[in-house]
N, C-alpha and C positions, 0 to 999 in steps of 0.2 A: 504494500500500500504506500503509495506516497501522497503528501500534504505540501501545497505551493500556496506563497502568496506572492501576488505580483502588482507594486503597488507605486503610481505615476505622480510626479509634484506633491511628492510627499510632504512640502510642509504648505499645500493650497495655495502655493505665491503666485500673484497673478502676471506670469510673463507677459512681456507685451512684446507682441509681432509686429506689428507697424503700427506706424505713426505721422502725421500729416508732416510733410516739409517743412513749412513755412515755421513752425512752432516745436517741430521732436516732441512732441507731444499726442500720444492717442486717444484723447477723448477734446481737446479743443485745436483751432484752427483761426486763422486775425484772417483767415479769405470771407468774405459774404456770402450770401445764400444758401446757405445749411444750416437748418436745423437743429436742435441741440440734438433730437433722437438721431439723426442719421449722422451727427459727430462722434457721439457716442455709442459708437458700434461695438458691441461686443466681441465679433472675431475678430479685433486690433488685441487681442489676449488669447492666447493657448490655452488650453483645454486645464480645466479646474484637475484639482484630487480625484484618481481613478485606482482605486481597491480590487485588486480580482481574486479571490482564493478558488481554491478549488482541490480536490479529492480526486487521485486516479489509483485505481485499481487494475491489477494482473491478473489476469484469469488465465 
């Protein structure tokens, strides 16, 4: 029997993938016509805390 755990940004830190130019910044921007929801995009961040365990067995 084996027991795995496999476990992603394990301390939940929000990497940030990109970010607008003008500012290096990913959630605002000094350009006009956007939005605060669509500056605030959430996949400018990688993917949260991901936990997999899991259980395999030999037959």
């Amino acid at each position: 029997m084996r027991i795995f755990a496999q476990i992603m940004n394990l301390t939940d830190h929000r990497n940030v993938v990109w970010v607008w130019r003008d500012t290096g910044d990913p959630d605002y921007t000094t350009v006009g016509g956007y939005s605060n929801e669509y500056m605030q995009d959430p996949s400018n961040y990688g993917p949260p805390r991901v936990i997999l365990l899991g259980l395999g067995v030999r037959l």
